[in-house]
C-alpha positions as CSV (number, residue, x, y, z in Angstrom):
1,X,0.0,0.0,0.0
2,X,1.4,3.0,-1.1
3,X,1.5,5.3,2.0
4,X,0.9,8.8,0.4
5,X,-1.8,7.1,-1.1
6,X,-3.5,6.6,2.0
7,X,-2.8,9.9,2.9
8,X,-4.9,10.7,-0.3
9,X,-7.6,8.1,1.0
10,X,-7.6,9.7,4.7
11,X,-9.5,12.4,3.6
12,X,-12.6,10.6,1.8
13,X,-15.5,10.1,4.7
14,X,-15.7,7.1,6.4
15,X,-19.4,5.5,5.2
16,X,-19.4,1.6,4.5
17,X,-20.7,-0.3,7.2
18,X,-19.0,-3.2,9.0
19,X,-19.4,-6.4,7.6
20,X,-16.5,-8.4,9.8
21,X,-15.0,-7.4,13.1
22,X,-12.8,-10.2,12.7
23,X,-10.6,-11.2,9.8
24,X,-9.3,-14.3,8.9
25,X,-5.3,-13.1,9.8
26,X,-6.2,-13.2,13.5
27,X,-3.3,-14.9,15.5
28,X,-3.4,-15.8,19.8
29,X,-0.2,-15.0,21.6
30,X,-0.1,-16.0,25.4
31,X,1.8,-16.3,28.4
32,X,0.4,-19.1,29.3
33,X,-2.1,-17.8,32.5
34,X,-5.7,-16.8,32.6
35,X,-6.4,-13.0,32.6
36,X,-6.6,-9.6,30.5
37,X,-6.4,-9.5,27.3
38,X,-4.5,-7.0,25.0
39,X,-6.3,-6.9,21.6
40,X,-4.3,-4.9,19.0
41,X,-5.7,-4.1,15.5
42,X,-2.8,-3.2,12.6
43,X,-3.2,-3.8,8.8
44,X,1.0,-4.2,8.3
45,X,2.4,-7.5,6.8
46,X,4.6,-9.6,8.9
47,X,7.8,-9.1,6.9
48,X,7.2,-5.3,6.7
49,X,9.5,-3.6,9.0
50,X,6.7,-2.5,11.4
51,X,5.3,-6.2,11.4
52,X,8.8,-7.0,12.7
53,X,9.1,-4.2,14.5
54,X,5.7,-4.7,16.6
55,X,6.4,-8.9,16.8
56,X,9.2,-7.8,19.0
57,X,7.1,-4.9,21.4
58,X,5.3,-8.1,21.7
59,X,7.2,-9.9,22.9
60,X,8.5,-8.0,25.0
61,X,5.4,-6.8,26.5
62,X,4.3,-10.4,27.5
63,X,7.8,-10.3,29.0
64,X,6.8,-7.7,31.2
65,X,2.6,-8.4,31.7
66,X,2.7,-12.4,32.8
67,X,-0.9,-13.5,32.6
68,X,-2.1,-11.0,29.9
69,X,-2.9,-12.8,26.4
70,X,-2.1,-10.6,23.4
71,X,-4.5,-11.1,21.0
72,X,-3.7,-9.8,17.1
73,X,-5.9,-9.1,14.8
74,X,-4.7,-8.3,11.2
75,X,-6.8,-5.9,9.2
76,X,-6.8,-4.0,5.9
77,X,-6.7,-0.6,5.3
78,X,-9.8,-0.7,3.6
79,X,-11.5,-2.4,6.5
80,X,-10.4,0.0,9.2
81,X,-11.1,3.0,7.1
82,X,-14.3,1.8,6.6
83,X,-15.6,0.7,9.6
84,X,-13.8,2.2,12.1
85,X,-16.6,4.9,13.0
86,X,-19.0,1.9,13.1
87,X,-17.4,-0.6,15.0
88,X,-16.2,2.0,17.5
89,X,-19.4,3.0,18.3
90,X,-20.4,-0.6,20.1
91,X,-18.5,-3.0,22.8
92,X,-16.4,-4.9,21.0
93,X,-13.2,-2.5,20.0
94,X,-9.8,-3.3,20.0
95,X,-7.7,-1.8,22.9
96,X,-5.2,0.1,20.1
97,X,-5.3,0.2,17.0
98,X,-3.2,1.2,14.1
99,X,-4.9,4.4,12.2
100,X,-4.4,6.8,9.8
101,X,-3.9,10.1,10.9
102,X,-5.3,13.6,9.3
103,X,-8.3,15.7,10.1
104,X,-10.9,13.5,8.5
105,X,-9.4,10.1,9.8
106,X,-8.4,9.8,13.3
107,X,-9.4,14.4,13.8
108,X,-13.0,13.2,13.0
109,X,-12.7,10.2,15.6
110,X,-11.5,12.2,17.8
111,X,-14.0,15.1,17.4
112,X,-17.1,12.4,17.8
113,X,-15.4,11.1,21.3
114,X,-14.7,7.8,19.8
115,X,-10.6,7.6,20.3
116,X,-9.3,8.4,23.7
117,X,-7.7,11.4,24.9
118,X,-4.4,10.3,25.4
119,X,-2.5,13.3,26.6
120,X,-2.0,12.4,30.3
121,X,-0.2,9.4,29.1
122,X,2.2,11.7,26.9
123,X,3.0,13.5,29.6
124,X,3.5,10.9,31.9
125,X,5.9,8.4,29.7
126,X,7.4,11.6,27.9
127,X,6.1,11.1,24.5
128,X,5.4,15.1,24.4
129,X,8.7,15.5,25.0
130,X,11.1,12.9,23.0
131,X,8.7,13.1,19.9
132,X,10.0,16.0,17.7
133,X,7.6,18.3,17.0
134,X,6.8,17.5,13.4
135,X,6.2,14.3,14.0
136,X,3.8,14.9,17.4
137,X,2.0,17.6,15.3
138,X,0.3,13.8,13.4
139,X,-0.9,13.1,16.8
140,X,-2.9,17.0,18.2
141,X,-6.3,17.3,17.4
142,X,-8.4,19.7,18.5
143,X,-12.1,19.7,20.0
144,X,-13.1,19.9,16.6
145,X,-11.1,17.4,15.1
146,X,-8.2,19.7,13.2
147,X,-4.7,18.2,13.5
148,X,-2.0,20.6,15.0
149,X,-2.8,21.3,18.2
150,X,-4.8,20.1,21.2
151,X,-5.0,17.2,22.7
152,X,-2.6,13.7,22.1
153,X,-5.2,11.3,20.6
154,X,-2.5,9.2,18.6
155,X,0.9,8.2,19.0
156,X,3.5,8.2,16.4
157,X,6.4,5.6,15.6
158,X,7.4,5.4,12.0
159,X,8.0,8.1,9.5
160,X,8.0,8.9,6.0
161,X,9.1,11.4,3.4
162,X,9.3,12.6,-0.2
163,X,12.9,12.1,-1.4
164,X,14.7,11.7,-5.2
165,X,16.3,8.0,-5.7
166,X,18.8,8.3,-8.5
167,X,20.4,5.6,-11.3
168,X,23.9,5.8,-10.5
169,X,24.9,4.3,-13.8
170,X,22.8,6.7,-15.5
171,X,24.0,9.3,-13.7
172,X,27.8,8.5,-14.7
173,X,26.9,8.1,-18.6
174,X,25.7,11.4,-18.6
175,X,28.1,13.1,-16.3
176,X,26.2,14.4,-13.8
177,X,26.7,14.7,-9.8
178,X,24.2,14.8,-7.6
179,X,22.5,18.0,-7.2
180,X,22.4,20.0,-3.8
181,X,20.4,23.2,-4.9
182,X,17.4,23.7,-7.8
183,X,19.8,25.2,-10.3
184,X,21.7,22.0,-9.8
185,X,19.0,19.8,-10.3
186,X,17.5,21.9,-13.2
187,X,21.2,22.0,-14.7
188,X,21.2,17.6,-13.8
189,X,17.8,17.6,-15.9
190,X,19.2,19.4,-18.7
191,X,21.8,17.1,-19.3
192,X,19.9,14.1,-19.9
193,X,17.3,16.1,-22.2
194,X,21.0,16.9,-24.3
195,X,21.0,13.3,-23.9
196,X,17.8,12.3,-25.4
197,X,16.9,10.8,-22.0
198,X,13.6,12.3,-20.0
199,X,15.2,12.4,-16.4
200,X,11.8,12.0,-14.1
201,X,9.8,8.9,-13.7
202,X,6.5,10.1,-13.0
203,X,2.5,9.5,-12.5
204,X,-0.2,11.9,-13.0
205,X,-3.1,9.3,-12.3
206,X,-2.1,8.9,-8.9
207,X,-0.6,11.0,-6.3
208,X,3.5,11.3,-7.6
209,X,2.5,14.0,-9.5
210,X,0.9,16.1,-6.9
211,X,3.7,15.2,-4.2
212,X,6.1,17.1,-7.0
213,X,3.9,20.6,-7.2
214,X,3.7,20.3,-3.8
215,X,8.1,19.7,-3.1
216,X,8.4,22.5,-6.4
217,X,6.0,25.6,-4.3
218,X,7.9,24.0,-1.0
219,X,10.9,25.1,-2.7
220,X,9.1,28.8,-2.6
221,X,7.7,28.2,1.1
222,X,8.5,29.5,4.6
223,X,7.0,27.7,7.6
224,X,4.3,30.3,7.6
225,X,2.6,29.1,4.5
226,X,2.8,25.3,5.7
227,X,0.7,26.7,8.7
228,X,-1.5,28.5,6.8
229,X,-2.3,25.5,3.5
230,X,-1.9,22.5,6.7
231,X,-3.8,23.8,9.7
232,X,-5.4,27.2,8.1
233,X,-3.9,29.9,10.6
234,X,-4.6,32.3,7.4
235,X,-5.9,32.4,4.3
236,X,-3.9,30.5,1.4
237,X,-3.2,32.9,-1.5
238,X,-4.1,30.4,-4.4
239,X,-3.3,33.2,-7.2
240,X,-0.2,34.3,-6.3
241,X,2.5,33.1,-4.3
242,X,4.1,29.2,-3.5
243,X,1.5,27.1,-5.2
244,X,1.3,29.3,-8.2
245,X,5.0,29.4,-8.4
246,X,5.0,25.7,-8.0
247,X,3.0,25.0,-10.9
248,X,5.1,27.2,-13.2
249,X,7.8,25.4,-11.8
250,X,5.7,22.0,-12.6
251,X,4.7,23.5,-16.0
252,X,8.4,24.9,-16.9
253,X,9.4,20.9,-16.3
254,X,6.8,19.6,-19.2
255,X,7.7,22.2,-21.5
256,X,11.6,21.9,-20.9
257,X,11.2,17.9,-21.5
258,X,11.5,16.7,-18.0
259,X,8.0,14.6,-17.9
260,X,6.6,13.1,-20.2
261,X,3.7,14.3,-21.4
262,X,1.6,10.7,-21.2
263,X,2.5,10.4,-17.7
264,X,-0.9,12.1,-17.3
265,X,-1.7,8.7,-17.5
266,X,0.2,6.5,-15.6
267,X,-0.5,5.4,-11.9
268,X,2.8,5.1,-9.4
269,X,3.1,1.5,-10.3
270,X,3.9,2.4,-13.9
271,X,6.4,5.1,-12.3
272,X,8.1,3.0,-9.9
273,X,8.4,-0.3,-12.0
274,X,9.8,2.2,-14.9
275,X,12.2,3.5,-13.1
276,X,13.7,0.4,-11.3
277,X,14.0,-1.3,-15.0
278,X,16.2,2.2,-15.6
279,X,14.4,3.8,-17.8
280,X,15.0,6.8,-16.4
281,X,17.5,8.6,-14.5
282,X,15.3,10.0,-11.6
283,X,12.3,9.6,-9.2
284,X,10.7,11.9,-7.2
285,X,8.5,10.0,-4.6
286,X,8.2,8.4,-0.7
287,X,10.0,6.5,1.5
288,X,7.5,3.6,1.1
289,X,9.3,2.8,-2.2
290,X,12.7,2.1,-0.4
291,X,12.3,-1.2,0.5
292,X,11.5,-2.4,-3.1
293,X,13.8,-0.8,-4.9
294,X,16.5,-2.3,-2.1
295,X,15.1,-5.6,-3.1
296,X,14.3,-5.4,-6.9
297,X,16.4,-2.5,-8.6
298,X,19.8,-3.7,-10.2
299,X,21.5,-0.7,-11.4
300,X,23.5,0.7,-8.8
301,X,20.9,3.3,-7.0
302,X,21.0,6.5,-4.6
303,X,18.9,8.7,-3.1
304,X,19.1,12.5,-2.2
305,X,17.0,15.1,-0.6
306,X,14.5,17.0,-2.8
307,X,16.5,20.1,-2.9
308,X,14.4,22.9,-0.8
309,X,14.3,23.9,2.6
310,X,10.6,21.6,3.5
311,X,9.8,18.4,2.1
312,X,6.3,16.5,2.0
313,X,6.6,13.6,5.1
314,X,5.0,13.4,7.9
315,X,5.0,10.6,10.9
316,X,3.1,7.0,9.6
317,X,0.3,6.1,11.3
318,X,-1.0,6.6,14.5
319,X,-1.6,4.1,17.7
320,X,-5.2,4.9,18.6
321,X,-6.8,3.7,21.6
322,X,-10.7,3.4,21.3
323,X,-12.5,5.4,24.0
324,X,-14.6,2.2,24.8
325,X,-11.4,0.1,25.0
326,X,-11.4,-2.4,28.0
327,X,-7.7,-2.1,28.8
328,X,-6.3,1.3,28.0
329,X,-3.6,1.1,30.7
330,X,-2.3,-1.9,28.9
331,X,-2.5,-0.2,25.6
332,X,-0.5,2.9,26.3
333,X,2.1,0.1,28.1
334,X,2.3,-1.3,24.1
335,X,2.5,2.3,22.8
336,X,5.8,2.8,24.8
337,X,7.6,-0.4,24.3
338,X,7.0,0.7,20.4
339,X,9.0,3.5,21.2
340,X,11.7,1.9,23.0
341,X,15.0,1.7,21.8
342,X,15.5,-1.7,20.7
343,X,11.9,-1.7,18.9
344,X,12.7,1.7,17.1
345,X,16.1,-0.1,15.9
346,X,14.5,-3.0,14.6
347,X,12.4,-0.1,12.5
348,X,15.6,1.4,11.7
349,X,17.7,-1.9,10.1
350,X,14.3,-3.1,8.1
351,X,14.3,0.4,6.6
352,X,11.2,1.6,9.0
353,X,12.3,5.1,9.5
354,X,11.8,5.0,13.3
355,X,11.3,8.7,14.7
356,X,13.4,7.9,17.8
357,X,17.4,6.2,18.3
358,X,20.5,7.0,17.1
359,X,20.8,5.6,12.8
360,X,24.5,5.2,13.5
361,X,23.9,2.0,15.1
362,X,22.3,1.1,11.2
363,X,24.5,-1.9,9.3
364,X,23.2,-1.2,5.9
365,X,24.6,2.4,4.4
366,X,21.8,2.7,2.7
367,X,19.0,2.3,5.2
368,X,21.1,4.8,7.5
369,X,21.7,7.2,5.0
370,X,17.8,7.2,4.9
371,X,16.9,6.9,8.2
372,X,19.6,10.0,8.7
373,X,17.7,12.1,5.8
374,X,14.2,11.4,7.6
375,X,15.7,12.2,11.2
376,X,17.2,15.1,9.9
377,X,14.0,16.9,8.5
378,X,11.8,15.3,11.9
379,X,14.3,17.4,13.8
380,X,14.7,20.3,11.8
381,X,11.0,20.5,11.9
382,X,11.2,20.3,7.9
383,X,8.4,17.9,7.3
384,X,5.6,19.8,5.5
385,X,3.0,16.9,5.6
386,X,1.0,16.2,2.2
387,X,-0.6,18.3,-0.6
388,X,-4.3,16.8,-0.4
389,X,-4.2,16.7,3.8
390,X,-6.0,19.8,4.3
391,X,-9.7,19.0,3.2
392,X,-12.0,16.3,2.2
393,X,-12.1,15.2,-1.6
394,X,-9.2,17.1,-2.4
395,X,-6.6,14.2,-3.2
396,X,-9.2,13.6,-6.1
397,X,-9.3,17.3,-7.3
398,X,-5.6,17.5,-6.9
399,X,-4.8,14.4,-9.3
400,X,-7.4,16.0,-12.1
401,X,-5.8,19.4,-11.8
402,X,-2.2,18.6,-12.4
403,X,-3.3,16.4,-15.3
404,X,-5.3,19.3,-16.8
405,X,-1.9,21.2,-16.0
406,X,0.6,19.1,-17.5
407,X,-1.9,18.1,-20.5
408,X,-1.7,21.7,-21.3
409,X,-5.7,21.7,-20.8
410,X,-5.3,24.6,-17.9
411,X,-2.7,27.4,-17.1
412,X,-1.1,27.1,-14.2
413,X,-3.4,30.2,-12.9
414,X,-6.2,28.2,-13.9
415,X,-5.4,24.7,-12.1
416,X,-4.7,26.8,-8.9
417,X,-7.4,29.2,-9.3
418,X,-9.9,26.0,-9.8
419,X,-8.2,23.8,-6.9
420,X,-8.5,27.4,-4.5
421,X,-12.1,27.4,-4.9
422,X,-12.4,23.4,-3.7
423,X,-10.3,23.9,-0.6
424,X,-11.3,27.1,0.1
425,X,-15.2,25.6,0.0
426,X,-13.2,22.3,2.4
427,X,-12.0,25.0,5.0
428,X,-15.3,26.6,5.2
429,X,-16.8,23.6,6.1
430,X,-14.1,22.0,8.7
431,X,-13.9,25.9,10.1
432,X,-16.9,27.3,9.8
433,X,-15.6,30.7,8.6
């Protein structure tokens, strides 16, 4: 599951009802003695690194709670996403569970009373204050469900971000280093187009495309403007300013032969899958792609920070507790071994992108060189979340406008103008105002 994709997904309303509380990936775990049970709802697969991650906090939480059974219940996105408004409503909820954060996800739990306020706990156990602030921002919501502030009604322990991941080879045939700044990327791009080679993998069907507007007006942002477009502590400027300047940027990359022009119809699959058989030199898109290219690219690889001063990332997903959860003492006991130090390595050497621990202690260069990229925007407080976050339906209107963009069917004026009037209309009804 692409993770950005789910971003996308987190803002559609939650309306299907629930057909299965159980699935059929359910698995016991016990120490043996009669008592509580801890019943923990995640939809990762057991060779991700979370899956291996979490086995461990297992573990190591029967280790430490004899007589408590741990009882795991393997979802799907789709299920939780679905159902979770539903199913949290009646008796039988998990104790955590693993959720998606964003206003109209685990904001719109929180707002209906459904997710427990966990903010006593994050004082307690020091999650307010060992979570950088980036990441913790995932995990505020306020009264009426907006992410940023307020109370802790998730906990993060995995990141992700937007990054470029480079051929090597290619790179050498043509000449080119790795860039640091725009002009050297822009300069890196023109070479290959002398080359006959288009240097960006890309996807307009899906979200790739909109994660590359959004990195291109980051490149024009201060931290001011990633308040205002996230958390809407003023009114976004959609005719002038970093998103207009973004889509020049976006359109300047079309005309100057840097995308294709038929990417408009090609889903990240088709980018991803393109550019590990090397045809092409560049791709601009998330950590969740890491692992696979590790696995199945085999032209010598690297990877480099989009060059601005933010980047679109954000923390993973969220431990919720339900507020109708039997054993929420035991819960927020799982919550903390997640963040201990040996789970948030095991993160770290499966290429997890823990938020906590040191990435020296990482074997593979690769995965530290990552993990040291991610830590360093957490920490910088770089992260500038995702471009369709803000509002509901807008990961849809996003994807058609950048197609109409690139396609040459709208200006750049006109794609922002037209997405400015749908999240303008989104703020008005989160807000109010």
């Amino acid at each position: 599951m692409m993770r950005t994709l789910t971003a996308g997904a987190a803002v559609v309303a939650m309306t299907a009802a629930m057909t299965a509380c159980q699935s059929a990936g359910e698995s016991d775990s016990s120490s043996g003695d009669t008592g509580d049970t801890l019943t923990i709802w995640d939809y990762e697969s057991d060779d991700s690194a979370m899956g291996k991650a979490w086995a461990r906090a297992i573990e190591i939480f029967e280790e430490q709670h004899p007589g408590v059974t741990v009882k795991t219940e393997e979802q799907t996105f789709e299920q939780i996403q679905k159902n979770a408004k539903i199913v949290l409503t009646g008796d039988s909820v998990p104790d955590v569970m693993e959720y998606n954060k964003g206003n109209a996800t685990a904001g719109q739990l929180a707002s209906q009373g459904l997710i427990a306020d966990l903010s006593d706990e994050a004082a307690s156990r020091g999650w307010d204050t060992k979570i950088p602030e980036s990441i913790a921002t995932t995990a505020r919501y306020t009264e009426d469900g907006l992410m940023g502030s307020g109370s802790w009604y998730g906990v993060p322990n995995y990141g992700e971000y937007v990054l470029v991941y480079y051929n090597k080879d290619m790179f050498a045939d043509a000449g080119v280093e790795v860039p640091t700044t725009m002009e050297d990327l822009t300069k890196a791009m023109d070479a290959f187009v002398e080359k006959g080679q288009t240097p960006l993998a890309e996807a307009g069907a899906e979200y790739p495309m909109g994660q590359l507007w959004y990195d291109l007006a980051l490149a024009h942002a201060d931290d001011q403007f990633i308040r205002d477009y996230q958390f809407f502590d003023n009114k976004v400027d959609w005719t002038s300013g970093p998103v207009v300047e973004g889509a020049k940027d976006l359109k300047s990359f079309v005309d100057a032969g840097y995308i294709d022009t038929n990417s408009t119809g090609l889903t990240a699959e088709d980018m991803g899958t393109a550019f590990i058989a090397g045809k092409y030199p560049m791709m601009v898109s998330g950590s969740w792609w890491f692992g696979r290219i590790q696995t199945e690219m085999t032209a010598e690889w690297g990877q480099f920070l989009f060059p601005a001063d933010y980047t679109a990332g954000s923390s993973g997903n969220l431990w919720v507790v339900p507020e109708n959860a039997e054993n929420k003492d035991l819960a927020a006991d799982f919550i903390d071994i997640t963040l201990s130090d040996e789970v948030q390595e095991i993160l770290g050497e499966n290429g997890g992108l823990p938020i906590l621990g040191d990435p020296s202690t990482i074997a593979d260069p690769a995965t530290r060189e990552f993990t040291e990229n991610f830590q360093t925007l957490a920490n910088g407080d770089k992260l500038a979340y995702y471009p369709d976050w803000p509002v509901a339906g807008f990961y849809d209107q996003v994807v058609s406008n950048l197609q109409s963009l690139v396609s040459g069917s709208k200006t750049p004026e006109q794609a922002m103008s037209d997405l400015g009037a749908v999240y303008d209309e989104g703020v008005a009804d989160l807000t109010g105002e």
